[in-house]
C-alpha positions in Angstrom: -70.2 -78.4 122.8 -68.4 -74.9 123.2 -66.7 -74.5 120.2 -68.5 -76.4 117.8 -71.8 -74.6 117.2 -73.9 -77.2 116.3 -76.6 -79.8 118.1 -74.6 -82.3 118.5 -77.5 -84.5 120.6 -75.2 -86.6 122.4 -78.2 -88.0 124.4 -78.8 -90.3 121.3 -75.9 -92.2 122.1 -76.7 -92.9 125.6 -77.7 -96.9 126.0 -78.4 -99.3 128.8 -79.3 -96.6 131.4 -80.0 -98.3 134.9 -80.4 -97.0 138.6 -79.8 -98.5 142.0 -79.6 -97.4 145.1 -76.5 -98.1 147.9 -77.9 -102.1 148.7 -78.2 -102.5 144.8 -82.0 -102.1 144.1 -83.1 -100.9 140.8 -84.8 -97.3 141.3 -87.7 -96.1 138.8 -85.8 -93.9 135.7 -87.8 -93.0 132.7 -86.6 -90.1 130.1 -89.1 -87.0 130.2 -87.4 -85.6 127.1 -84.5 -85.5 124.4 -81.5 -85.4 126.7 -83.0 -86.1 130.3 -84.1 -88.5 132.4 -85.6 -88.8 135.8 -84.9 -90.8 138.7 -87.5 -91.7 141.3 -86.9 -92.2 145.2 -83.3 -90.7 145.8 -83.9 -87.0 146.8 -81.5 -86.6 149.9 -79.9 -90.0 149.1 -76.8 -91.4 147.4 -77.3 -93.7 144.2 -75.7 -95.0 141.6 -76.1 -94.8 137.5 -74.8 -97.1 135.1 -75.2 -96.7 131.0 -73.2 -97.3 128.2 -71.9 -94.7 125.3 -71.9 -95.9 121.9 -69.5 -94.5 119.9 -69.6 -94.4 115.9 -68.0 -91.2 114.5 -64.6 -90.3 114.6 -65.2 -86.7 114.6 -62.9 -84.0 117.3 -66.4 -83.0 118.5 -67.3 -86.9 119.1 -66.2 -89.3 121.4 -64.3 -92.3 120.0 -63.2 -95.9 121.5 -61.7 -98.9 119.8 -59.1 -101.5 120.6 -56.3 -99.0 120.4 -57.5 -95.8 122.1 -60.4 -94.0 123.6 -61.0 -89.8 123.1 -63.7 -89.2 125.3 -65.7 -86.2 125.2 -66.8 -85.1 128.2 -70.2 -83.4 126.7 -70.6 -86.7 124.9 -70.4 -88.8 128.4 -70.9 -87.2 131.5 -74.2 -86.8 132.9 -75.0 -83.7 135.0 -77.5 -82.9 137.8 -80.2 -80.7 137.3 -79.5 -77.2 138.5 -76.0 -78.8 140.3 -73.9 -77.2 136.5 -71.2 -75.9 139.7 -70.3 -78.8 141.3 -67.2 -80.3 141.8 -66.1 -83.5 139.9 -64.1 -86.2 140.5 -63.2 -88.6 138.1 -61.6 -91.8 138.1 -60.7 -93.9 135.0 -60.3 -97.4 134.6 -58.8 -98.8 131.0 -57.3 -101.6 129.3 -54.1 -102.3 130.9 -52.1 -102.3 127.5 -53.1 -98.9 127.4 -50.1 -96.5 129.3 -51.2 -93.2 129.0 -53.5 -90.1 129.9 -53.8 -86.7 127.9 -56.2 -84.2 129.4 -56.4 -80.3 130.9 -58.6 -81.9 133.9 -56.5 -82.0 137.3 -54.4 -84.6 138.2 -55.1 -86.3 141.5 -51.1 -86.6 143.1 -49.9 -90.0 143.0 -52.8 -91.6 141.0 -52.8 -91.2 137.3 -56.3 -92.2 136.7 -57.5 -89.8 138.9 -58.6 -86.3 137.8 -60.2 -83.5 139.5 -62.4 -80.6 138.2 -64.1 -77.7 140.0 -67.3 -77.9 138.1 -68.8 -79.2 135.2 -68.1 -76.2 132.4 -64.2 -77.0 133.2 -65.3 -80.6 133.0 -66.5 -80.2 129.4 -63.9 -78.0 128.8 -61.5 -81.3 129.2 -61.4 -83.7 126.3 -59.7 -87.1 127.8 -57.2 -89.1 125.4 -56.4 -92.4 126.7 -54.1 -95.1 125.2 -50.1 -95.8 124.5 -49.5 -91.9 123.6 -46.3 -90.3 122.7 -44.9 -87.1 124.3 -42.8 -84.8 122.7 -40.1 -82.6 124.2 -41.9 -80.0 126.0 -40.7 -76.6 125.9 -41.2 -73.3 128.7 -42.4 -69.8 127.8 -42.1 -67.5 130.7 -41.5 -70.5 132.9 -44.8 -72.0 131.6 -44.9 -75.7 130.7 -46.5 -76.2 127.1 -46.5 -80.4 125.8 -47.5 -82.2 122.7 -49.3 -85.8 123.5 -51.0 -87.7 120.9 -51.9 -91.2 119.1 -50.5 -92.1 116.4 -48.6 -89.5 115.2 -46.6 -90.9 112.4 -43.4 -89.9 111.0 -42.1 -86.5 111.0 -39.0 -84.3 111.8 -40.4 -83.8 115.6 -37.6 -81.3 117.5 -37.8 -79.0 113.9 -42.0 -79.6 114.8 -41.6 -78.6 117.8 -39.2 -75.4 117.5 -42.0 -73.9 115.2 -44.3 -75.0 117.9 -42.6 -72.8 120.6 -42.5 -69.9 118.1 -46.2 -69.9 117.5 -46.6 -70.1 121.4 -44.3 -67.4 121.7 -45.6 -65.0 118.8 -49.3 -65.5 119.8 -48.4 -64.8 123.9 -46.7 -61.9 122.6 -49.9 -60.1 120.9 -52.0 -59.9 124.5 -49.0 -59.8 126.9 -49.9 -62.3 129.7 -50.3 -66.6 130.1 -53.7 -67.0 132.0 -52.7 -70.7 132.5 -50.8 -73.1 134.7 -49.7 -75.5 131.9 -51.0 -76.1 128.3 -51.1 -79.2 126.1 -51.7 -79.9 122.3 -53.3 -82.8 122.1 -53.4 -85.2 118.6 -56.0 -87.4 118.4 -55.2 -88.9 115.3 -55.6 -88.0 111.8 -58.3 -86.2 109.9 -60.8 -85.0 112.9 -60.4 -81.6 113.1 -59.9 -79.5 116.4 -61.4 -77.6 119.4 -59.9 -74.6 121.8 -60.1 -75.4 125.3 -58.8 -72.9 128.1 -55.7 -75.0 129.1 -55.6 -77.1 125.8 -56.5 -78.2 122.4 -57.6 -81.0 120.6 -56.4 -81.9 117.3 -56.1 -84.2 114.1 -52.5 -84.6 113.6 -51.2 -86.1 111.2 -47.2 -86.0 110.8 -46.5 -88.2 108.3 -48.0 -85.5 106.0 -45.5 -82.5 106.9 -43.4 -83.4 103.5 -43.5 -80.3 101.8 -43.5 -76.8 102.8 -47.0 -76.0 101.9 -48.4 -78.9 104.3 -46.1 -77.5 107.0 -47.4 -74.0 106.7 -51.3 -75.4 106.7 -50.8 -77.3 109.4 -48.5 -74.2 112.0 -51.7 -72.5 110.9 -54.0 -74.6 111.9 -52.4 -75.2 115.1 -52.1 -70.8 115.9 -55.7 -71.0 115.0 -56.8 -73.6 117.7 -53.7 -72.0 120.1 -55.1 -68.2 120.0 -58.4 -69.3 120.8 -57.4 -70.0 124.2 -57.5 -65.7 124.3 -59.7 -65.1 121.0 -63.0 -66.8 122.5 -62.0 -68.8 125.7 -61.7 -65.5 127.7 -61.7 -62.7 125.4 -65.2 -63.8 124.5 -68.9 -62.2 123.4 -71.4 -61.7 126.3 -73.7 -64.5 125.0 -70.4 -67.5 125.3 -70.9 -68.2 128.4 -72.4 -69.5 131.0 -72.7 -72.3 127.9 -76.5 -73.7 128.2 -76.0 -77.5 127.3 -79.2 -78.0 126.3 -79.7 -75.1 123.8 -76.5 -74.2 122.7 -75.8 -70.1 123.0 -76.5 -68.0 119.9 -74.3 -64.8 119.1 -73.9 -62.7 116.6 -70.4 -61.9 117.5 -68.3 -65.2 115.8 -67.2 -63.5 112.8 -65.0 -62.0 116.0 -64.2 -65.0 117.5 -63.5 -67.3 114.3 -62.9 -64.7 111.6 -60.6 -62.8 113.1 -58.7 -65.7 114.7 -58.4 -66.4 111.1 -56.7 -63.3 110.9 -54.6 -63.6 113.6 -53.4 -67.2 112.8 -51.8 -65.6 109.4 -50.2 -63.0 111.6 -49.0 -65.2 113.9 -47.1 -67.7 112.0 -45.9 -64.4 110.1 -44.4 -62.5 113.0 -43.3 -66.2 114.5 -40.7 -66.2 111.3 -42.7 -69.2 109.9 -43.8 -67.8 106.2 -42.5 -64.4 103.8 -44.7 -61.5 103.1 -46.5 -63.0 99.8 -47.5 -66.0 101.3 -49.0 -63.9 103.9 -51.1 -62.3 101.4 -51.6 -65.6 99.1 -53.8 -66.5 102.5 -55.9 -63.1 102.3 -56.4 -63.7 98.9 -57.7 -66.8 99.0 -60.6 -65.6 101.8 -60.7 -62.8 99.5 -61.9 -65.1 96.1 -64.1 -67.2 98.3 -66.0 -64.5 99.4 -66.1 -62.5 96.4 -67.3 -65.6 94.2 -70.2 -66.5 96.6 -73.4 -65.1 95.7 -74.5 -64.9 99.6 -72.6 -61.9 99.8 -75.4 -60.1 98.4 -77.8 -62.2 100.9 -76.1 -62.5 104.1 -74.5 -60.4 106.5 -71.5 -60.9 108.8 -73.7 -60.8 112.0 -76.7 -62.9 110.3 -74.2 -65.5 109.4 -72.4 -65.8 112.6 -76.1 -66.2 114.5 -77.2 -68.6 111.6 -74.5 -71.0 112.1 -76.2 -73.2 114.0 -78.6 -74.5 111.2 -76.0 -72.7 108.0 -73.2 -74.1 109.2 -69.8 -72.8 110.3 -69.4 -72.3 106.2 -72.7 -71.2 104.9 -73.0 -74.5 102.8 -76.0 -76.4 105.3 -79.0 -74.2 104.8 -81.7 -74.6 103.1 -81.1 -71.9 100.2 -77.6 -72.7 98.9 -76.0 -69.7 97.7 -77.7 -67.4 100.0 -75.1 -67.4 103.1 -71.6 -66.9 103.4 -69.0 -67.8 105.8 -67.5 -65.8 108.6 -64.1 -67.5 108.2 -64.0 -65.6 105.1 -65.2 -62.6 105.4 -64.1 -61.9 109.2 -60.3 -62.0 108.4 -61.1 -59.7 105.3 -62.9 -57.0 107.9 -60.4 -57.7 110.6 -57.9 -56.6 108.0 -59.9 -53.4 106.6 -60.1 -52.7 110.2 -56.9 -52.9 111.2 -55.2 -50.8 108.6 -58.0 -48.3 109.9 -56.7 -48.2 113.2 -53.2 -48.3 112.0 -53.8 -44.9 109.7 -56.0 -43.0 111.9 -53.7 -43.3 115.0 -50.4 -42.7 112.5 -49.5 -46.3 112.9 -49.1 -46.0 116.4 -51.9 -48.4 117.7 -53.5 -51.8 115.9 -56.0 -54.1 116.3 -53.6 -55.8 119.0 -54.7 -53.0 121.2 -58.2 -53.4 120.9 -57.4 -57.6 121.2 -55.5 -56.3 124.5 -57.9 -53.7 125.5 -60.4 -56.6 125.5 -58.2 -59.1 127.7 -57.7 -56.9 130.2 -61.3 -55.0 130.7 -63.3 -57.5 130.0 -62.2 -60.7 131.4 -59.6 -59.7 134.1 -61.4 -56.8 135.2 -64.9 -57.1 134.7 -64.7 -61.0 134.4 -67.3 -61.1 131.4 -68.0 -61.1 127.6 -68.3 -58.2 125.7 -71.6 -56.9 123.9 -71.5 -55.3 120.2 -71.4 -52.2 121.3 -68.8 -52.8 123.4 -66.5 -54.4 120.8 -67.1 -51.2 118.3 -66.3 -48.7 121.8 -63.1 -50.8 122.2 -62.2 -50.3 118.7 -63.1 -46.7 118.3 -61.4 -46.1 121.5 -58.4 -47.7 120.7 -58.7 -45.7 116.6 -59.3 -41.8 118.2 -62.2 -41.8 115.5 -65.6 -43.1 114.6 -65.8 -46.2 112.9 -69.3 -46.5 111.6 -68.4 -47.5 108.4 -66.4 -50.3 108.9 -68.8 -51.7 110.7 -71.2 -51.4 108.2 -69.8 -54.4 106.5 -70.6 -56.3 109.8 -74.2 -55.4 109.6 -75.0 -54.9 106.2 -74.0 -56.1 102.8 -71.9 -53.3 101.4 -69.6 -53.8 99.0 -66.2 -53.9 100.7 -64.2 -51.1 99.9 -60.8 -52.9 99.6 -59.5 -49.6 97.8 -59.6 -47.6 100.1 -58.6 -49.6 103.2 -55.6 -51.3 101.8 -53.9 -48.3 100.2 -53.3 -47.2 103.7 -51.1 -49.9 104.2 -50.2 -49.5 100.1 -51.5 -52.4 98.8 -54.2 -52.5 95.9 -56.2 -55.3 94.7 -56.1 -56.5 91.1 -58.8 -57.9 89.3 -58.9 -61.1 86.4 -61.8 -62.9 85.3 -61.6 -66.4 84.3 -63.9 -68.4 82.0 -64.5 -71.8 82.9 -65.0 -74.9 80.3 -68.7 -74.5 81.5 -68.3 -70.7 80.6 -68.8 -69.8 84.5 -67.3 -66.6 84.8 -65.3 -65.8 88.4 -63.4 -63.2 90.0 -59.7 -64.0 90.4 -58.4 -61.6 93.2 -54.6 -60.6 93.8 -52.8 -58.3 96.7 -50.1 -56.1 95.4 -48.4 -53.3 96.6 -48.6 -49.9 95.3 -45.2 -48.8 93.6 -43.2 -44.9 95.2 -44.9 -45.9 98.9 -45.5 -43.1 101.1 -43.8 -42.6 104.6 -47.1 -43.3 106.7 -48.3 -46.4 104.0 -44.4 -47.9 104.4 -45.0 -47.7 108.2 -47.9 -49.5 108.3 -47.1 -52.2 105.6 -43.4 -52.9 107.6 -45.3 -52.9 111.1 -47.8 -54.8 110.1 -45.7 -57.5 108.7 -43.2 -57.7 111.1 -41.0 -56.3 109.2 
């Protein structure tokens, strides 16, 4: 499933598979291998297939039907044809009648809402399906662009104050690239606890409201949500080379998601920061805690930013699955550490008048408006260094290599300094305790940079 790099084998879940032709006669089908079977006597002919989808795992990556509701996931249900990935779906649902409501990003059909349209099967897969009695809360326009929030079961919660911060995030994330590639967007909750998935026109969540009681929750959660949001750019279209065409059966291996998820990372804690939605230390409270993850993990020493984004598939998206514990890390750390080091290196070489945003931009606009494709790793470090005026070799080192990050240097451009404890566990474990704090008589370029960069 794009998104989720991981075998998912949905084919396992596939039961009761029969054939039939137009009059109703049962055609030969036999599986040749994991996920495919073959059907006999229909080349040139119309037929029918009927099977059944057993669902187990409530999961964001899963699909999921009881009594109340059904997430369906389009990876997890629809069959394709061999060699026919392009063609244009129709889709037509049929549900329990108690049930009033459709969330999706597929295309209504006008005057049937059962009916959705898509032009091929990526945009088919791209289109998680909610079905059941849903709630819709008050959408809300940017740039004259619909944006809604449907989901089961979504408890109790101050929903217009929910919303308002919604429309912010919207707002603050739109603001960074500068253009809404989209005819409408929804958020979609399916319920609590399942996690979440970008989608170009949408995402799918776990939401649960009943647990936005304190401010802390609140602040997890707006995150969460400019995470999933900013992927619609971050991934979905400002993507590497290898994300796409997706290959179903193989999953696509790049060595580029430390880009795509660690510096979305990044960009979620900018987001709800420039969005008016958290202060200055809390900002760096969430560096500093991909900061002590990272430097307390001994796979720092093993593992580099590109070998763990190509390894996720059998590490993990957080370095715990392999087979040698302690010998990988996770980009979601370390990529919003090097997106910051970066950043402040673009900010002090170009005397704070460019930023990572222009490279994010820079991106957007070359490579999927103009040139309609992914981006290589070269081309990602041109874009930067095009964007910085300078050479950025060693920054990039810590993407290749496992170099000691050189936090001293990259941070004082922006005045900030790291400080240091080590704390003795009951067990006599000793571990780093890493704090952000800024440097005291700021200069006029470091005051630049820290105020811009904050929002401030």
């Amino acid at each position: 499933m794009p998104g989720y790099y991981q075998i998912m084998d949905y084919a396992k879940s596939v039961k009761n598979m029969l054939a039939k032709d137009t009059k109703g006669n049962s055609l030969p089908i036999k599986k040749i291998n994991d996920n495919t079977w073959e059907i006999s006597d229909v080349k040139n002919k119309t037929f029918l297939v009927n099977y059944s989808i057993q669902t187990e795992k409530q999961f964001v990556a899963n699909s999921y039907v009881d009594s109340t509701h059904a997430y369906i996931i389009p990876e997890n249900t629809f069959l394709y044809e061999e060699e026919s990935i392009n063609t244009p779906i129709s889709i037509k649902l049929i549900f329990n009648e108690k049930w009033k409501n459709v969330a999706t990003g597929l295309e209504p059909v006008p005057g049937n809402s059962q009916k959705f349209t898509a032009s091929d099967f990526d945009i088919l897969y791209d289109c998680p399906i909610l079905i059941g009695n849903l709630e819709e809360l008050s959408s809300f326009n940017v740039k004259g662009i619909k944006h809604q929030f449907i989901g089961y079961n979504l408890g109790n919660f101050d929903r217009e104050f929910f919303m308002t911060n919604l429309k912010k995030i919207v707002e603050s994330s739109i603001d960074i690239i500068g253009d809404i590639p989209y005819k409408n967007y929804s958020f979609i909750g399916i319920g609590p606890g399942r996690g979440g998935i970008e989608h170009l026109n949408n995402t799918t969540i776990s939401f649960d409201g009943t647990q936005l009681t304190t401010p802390e929750a609140i602040d997890k959660m707006m995150n969460f949500i400019a995470h999933e949001y900013f992927h619609h750019f971050n991934v979905k279209r400002i993507r590497p080379f290898e994300l796409g065409p997706f290959d179903y059966d193989n999953g696509n291996r790049t060595n580029l998601l430390w880009i795509s998820e660690g510096l979305t990372v990044y960009y979620e804690y900018l987001i709800v920061k420039r969005a008016g939605l958290l202060d200055a230390q809390t900002l760096l409270s969430h560096f500093e805690q991909n900061l002590n993850a990272y430097e307390n993990n001994p796979g720092r020493f093993h593992q580099s930013l590109k070998q763990a984004s190509y390894h996720t598939w059998s590490d993990g998206p957080f370095g715990t699955k392999g087979n040698e514990p302690g010998k990988s890390i996770s980009y979601y750390n370390k990529g919003p550490i090097v997106g910051l080091l970066l950043d402040f290196e673009i900010r002090n070489a170009t005397q704070n008048k460019k930023s990572l945003d222009d490279v994010m931009r820079l991106l957007y606009w070359n490579y999927y408006k103009e040139k309609q494709r992914g981006f290589t790793e070269a081309e990602f470090q041109q874009s930067c260094e095009q964007v910085a005026g300078i050479s950025l070799d060693e920054i990039f080192e810590y993407v290749y290599t496992t170099k000691e990050l050189n936090y001293k240097k990259y941070l004082a451009y922006a005045g900030l300094i790291i400080d240091k404890q080590t704390i003795v566990s009951n067990d006599n474990t000793k571990k780093q305790k890493l704090m952000i704090s800024r440097i005291k008589n700021l200069n006029p370029l470091q005051l630049a940079i820290l105020n811009s960069w904050l929002g401030e």
